[in-house]
C-alpha positions as CSV (number, residue, x, y, z in Angstrom):
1,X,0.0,0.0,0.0
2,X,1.0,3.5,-0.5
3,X,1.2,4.6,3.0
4,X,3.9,2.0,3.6
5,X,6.0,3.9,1.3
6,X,4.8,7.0,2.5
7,X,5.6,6.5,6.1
8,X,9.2,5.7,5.3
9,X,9.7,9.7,4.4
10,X,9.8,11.8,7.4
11,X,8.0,15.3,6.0
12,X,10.1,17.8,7.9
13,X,12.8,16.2,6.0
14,X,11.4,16.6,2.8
15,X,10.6,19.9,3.1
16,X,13.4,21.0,4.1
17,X,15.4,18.8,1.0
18,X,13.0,20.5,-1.9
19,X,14.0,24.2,0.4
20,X,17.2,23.6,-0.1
21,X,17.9,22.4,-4.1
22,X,20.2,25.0,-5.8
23,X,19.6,26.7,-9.2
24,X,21.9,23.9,-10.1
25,X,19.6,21.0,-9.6
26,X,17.2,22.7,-11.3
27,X,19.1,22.8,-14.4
28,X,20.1,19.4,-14.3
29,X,16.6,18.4,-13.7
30,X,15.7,19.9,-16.5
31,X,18.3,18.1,-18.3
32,X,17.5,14.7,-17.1
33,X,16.6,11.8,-19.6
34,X,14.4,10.2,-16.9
35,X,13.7,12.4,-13.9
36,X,13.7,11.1,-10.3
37,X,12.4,11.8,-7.0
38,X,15.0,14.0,-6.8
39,X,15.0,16.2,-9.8
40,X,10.9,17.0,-9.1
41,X,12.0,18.1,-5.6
42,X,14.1,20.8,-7.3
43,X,11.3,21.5,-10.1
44,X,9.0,22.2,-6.6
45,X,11.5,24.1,-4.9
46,X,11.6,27.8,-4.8
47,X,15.0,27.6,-7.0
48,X,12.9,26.4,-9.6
49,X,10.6,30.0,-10.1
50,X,13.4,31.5,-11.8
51,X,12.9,28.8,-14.5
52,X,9.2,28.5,-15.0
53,X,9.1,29.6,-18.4
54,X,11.7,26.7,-20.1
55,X,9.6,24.4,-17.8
56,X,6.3,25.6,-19.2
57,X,8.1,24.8,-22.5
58,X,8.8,21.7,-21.9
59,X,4.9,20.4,-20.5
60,X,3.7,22.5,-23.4
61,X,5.9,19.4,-25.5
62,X,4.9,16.8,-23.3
63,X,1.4,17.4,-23.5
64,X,0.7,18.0,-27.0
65,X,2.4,14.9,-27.7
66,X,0.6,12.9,-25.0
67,X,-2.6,14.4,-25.4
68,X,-2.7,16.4,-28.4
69,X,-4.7,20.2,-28.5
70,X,-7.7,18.3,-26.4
71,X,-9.4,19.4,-22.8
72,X,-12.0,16.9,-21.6
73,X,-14.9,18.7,-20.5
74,X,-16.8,17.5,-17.1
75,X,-19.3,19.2,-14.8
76,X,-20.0,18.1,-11.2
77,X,-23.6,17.3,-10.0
78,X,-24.3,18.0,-6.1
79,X,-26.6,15.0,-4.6
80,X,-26.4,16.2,-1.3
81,X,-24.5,18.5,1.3
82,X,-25.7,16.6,4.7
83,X,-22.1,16.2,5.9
84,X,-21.0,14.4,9.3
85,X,-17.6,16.1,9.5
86,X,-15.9,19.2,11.0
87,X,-13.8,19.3,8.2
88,X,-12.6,23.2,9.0
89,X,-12.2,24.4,5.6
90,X,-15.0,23.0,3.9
91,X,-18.7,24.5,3.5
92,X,-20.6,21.7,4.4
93,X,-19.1,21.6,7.3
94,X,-21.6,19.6,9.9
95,X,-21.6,22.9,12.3
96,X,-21.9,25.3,9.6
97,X,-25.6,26.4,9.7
98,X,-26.5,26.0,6.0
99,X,-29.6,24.9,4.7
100,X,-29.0,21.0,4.0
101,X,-30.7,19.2,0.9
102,X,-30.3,15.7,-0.3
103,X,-32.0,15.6,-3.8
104,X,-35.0,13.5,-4.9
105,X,-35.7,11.5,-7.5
106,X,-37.5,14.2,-9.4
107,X,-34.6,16.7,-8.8
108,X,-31.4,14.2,-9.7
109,X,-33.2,13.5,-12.9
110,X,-34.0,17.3,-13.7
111,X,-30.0,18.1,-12.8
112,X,-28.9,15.6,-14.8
113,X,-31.1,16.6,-17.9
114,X,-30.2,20.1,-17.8
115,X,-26.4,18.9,-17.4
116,X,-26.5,16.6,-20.7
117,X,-28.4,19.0,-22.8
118,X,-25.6,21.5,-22.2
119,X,-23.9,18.6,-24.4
120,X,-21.6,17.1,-21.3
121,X,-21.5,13.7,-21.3
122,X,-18.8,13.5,-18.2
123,X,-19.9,13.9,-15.3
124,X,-18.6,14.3,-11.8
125,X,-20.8,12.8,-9.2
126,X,-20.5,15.2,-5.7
127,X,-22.2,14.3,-2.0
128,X,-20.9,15.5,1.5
129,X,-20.1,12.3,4.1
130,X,-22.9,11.5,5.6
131,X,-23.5,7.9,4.6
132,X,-26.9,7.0,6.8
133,X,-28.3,10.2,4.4
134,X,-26.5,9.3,2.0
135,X,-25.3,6.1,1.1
136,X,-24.8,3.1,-1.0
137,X,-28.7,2.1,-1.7
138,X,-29.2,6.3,-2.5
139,X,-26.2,6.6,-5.0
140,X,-26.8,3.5,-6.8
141,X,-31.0,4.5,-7.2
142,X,-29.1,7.9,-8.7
143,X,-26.9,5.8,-11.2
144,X,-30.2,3.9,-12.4
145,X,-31.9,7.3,-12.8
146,X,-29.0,9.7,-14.8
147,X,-27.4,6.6,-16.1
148,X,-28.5,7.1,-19.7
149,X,-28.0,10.9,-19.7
150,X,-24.1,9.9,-19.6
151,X,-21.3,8.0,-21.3
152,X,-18.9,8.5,-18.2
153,X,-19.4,9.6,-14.5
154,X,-17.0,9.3,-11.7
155,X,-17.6,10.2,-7.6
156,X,-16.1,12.5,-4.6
157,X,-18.4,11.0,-2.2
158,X,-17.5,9.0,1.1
159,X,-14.6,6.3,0.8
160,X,-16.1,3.5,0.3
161,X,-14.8,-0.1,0.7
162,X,-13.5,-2.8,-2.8
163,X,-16.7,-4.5,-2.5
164,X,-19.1,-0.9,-2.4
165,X,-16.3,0.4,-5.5
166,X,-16.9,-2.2,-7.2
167,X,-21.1,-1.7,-6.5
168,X,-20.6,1.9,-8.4
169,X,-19.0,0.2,-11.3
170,X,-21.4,-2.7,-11.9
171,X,-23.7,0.5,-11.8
172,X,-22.1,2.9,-14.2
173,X,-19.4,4.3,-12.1
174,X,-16.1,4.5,-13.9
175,X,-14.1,6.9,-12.2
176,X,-13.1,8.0,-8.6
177,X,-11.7,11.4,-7.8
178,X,-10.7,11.1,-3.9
179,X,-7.9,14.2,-2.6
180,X,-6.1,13.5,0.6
181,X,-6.4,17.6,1.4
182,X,-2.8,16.8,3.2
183,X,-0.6,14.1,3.5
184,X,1.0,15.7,6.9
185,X,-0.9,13.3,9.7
186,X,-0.5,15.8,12.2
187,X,-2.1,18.6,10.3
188,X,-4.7,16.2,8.7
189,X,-6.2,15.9,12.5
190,X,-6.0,19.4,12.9
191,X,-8.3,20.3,10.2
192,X,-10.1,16.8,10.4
193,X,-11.5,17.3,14.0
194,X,-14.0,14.8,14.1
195,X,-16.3,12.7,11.8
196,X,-15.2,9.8,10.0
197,X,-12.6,11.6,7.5
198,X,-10.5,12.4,10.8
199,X,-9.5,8.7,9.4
200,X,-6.3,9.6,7.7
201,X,-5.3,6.0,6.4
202,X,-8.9,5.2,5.0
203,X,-8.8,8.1,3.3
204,X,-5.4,7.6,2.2
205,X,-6.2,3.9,1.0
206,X,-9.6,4.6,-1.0
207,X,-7.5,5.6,-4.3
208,X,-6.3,1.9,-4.2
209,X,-9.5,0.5,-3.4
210,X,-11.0,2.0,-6.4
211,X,-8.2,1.0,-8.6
212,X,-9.1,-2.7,-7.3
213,X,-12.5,-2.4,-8.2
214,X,-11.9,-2.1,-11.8
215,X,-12.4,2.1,-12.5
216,X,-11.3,3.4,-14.9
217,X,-9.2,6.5,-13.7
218,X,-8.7,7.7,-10.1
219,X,-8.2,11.1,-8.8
220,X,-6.1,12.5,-6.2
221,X,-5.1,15.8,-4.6
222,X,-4.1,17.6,-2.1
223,X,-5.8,20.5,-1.3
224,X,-3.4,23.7,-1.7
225,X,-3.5,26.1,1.3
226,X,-3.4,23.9,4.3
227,X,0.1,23.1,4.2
228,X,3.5,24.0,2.3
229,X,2.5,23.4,-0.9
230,X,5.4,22.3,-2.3
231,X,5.8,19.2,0.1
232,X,2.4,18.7,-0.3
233,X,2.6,18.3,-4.4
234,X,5.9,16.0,-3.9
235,X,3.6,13.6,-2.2
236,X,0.8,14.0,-4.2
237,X,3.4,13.0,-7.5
238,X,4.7,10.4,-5.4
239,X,1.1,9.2,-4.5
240,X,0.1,9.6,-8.2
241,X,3.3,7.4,-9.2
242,X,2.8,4.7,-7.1
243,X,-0.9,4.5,-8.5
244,X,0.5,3.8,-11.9
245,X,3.3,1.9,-11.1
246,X,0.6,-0.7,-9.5
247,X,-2.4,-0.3,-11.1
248,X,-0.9,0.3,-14.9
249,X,-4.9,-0.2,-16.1
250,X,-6.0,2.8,-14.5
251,X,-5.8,6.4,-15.8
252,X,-4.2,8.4,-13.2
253,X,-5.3,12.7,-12.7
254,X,-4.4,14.9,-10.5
255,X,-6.0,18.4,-9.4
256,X,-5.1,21.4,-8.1
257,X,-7.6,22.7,-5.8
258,X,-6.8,25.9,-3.9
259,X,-8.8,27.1,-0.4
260,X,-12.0,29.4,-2.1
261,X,-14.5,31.5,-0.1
262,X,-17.2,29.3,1.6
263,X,-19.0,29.3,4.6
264,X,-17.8,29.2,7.8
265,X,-14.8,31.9,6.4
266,X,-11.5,29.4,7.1
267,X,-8.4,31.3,5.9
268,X,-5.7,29.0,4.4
269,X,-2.7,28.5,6.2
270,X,-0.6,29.3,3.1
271,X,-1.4,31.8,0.4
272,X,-1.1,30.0,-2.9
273,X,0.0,32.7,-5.3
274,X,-0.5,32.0,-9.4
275,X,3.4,31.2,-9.6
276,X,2.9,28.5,-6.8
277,X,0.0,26.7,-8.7
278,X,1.2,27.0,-12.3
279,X,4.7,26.0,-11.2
280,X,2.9,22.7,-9.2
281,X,1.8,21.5,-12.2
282,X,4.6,22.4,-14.6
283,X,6.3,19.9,-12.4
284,X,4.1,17.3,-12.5
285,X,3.9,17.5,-15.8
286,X,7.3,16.9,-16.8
287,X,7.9,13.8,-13.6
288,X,4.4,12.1,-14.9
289,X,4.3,12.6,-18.7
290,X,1.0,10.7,-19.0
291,X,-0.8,12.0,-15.9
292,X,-4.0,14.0,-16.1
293,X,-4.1,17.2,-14.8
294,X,-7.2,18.8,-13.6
295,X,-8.5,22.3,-13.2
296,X,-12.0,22.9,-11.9
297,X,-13.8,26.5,-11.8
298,X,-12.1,26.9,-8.8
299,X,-10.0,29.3,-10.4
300,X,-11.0,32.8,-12.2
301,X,-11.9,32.7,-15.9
302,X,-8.6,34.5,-17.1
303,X,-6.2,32.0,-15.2
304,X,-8.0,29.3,-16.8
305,X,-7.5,30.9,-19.9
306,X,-3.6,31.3,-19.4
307,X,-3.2,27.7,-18.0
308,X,-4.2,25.8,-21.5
309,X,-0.9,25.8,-22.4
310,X,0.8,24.5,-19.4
311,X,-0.4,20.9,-19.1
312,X,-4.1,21.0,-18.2
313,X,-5.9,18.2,-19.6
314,X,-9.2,18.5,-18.0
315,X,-11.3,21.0,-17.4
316,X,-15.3,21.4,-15.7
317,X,-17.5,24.0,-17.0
318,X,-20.8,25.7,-16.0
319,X,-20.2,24.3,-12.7
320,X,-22.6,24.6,-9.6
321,X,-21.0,23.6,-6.3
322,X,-24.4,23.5,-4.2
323,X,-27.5,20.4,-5.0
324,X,-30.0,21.7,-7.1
325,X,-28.2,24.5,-8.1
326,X,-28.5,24.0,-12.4
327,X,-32.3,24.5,-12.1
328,X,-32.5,27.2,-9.0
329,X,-29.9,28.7,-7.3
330,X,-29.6,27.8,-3.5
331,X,-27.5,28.4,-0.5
332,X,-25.2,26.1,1.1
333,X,-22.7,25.9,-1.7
334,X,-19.2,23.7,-1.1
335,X,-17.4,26.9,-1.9
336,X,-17.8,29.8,-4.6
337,X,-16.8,29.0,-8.4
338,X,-15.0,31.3,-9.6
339,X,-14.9,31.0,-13.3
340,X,-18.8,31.3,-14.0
341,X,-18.8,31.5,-17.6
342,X,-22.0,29.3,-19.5
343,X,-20.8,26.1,-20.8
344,X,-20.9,27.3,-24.5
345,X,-18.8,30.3,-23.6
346,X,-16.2,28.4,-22.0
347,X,-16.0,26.1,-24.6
348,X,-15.8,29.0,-27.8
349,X,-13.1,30.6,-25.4
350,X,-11.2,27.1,-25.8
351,X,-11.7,27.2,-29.5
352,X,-10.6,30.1,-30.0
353,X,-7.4,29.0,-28.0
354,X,-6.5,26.2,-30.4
355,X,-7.8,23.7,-28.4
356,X,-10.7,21.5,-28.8
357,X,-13.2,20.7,-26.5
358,X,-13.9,17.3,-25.8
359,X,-17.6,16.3,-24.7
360,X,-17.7,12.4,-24.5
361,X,-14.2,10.6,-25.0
362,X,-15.6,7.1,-24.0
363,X,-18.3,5.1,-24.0
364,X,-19.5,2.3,-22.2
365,X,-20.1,0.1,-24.6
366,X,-16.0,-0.1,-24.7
367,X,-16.7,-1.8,-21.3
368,X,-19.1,-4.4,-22.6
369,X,-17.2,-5.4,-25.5
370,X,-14.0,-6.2,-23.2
């Protein structure tokens, strides 16, 4: 399992290792025929700013050869927000005093329509933890309703165990996107106070567990503001290795989220300036050449725009972070999008870039044939 190769790294360590790398390993990290552990240390470190631009040059090749001019288009659909955590950054938040809504039949299947006849056929499947609410009989009665709407849908719900992965794929479920938030124990309790995420090596496992149940791709993350970010993303590469060094027929991604505005007003730790994120995934880029990388509308519409060139692969659109929010807008969001461009606008926007949009890249029918 990961965490056995995670707990032989002692954090402070780290840290202090990627701190330390000279303009020197940067440039022969850039030179390197295969990079190491190592040479994406010194691509994290703060050495590394001065060389963001030949680094953005290099993903720019990497990706266009792995993946061509293409962004895969998604958009998430909120079931729920009943949450049983005090997770201290997050909006659902079980002692936040939101309104709380778990959709019905009638509103899942009105989502979901309005959702496909934007003409996204990916879809990102979104409930808080709350799995008595919540749980494995309610999410696989959503799968039978929006099932035909869709030609892919993945989950950020509750971890669940192999045997309840492998329920979501019998029932459509091909994907699993599943972030750590931090991969520092101590400050995973911290902002983990109670509920059953305060569980830091479930949590840490469920990547694995959905690779074992047969999806598709996984997901990880960290999420960027809690901790120093560039320890953080050396994990999260290392995390994202190990995934496809073990589980070579699963697509691996990785996302950037940054702390946004929600309710219960937590400030981040760490301010995550523009440099800090597009240098993150300039080195993942170039230590994972086939990795996904993910960029929700977390971020404002204009750094959207200038990350296209820089390795993204995947993009949402249109997005709503609160349930029932495509047909009325409610309270008790997640947190605030930021880009909140229409679907078709932020898809002309990517034509106009050079890039294509890409609305379904896989069907199930793939699947059945196998």
């Amino acid at each position: 399992m990961f965490q056995n190769l995670l707990d032989t790294y002692k954090l402070k360590e780290v840290q202090d290792f990627i701190h330390s790398r000279s303009e020197k390993d940067v440039e022969l990290a850039l030179g390197a025929s295969k990079m190491t552990e190592e040479d994406f240390a010194a691509l994290l470190s703060p050495a590394a700013e001065k060389f963001v631009e030949p680094m953005a040059e290099e993903a720019h090749r990497i990706t266009k050869q792995r993946f061509g001019n293409t962004i895969k288009i998604y958009a998430p659909l909120y079931l729920s927000n009943e949450c049983t955590n005090s997770c201290v950054y997050c909006g659902f938040n079980t002692h936040n005093q939101i309104p709380r809504v778990t959709l019905t039949k009638e509103e899942i299947i009105q989502e979901a329509q309005h959702i496909a006849g934007l003409g996204i056929k990916h879809l990102l499947l979104v409930t808080g933890e709350s799995p008595k609410q919540v749980g494995i009989d309610y999410m696989v009665e959503a799968l039978e309703l929006i099932n035909k709407h869709f030609s892919s849908m993945a989950i950020e719900v509750f971890p669940m165990s192999t045997e309840e992965y492998k329920i979501m794929y019998d029932n459509g479920v091909d994907g699993l996107t599943l972030y750590q938030e931090t991969y520092c124990r101590e400050k995973y309790a911290e902002v983990h106070p109670a509920g059953k995420k305060r569980d830091f090596d479930w949590r840490l496992h469920g990547p694995e567990r959905g690779a074992e149940a047969g999806f598709r791709f996984v997901g990880v993350g960290s999420l960027m503001g809690l901790k120093d970010f560039r320890t953080e993303q050396f994990f999260t590469g290392l995390h994202a290795s190990y995934l496809i060094k073990n589980y070579w027929k699963t697509h691996i991604t990785i996302s950037f989220p940054r702390i946004r505005k929600a309710e219960g007003n937590f400030k981040p730790y760490e301010i995550i300036s523009d440099t800090n994120l597009v240098q993150s995934m300039l080195a993942h880029r170039m230590f994972q050449s086939d990795v996904g990388l993910v960029i929700s509308t977390r971020e404002p519409a204009q750094m959207r725009e200038n990350l296209l060139p820089l390795g993204v692969t995947q993009m949402s659109a249109g997005s709503k972070t609160e349930p029932g929010g495509y047909s009325k807008e409610h309270d008790g969001k997640q947190f605030e999008v930021e880009d909140k461009r229409s679907v078709e606008e932020f898809c002309n926007m990517i034509r106009s870039k050079g890039y294509d949009p890409v609305m379904k890249d896989w069907d199930r029918s793939f699947l059945l044939g196998a």
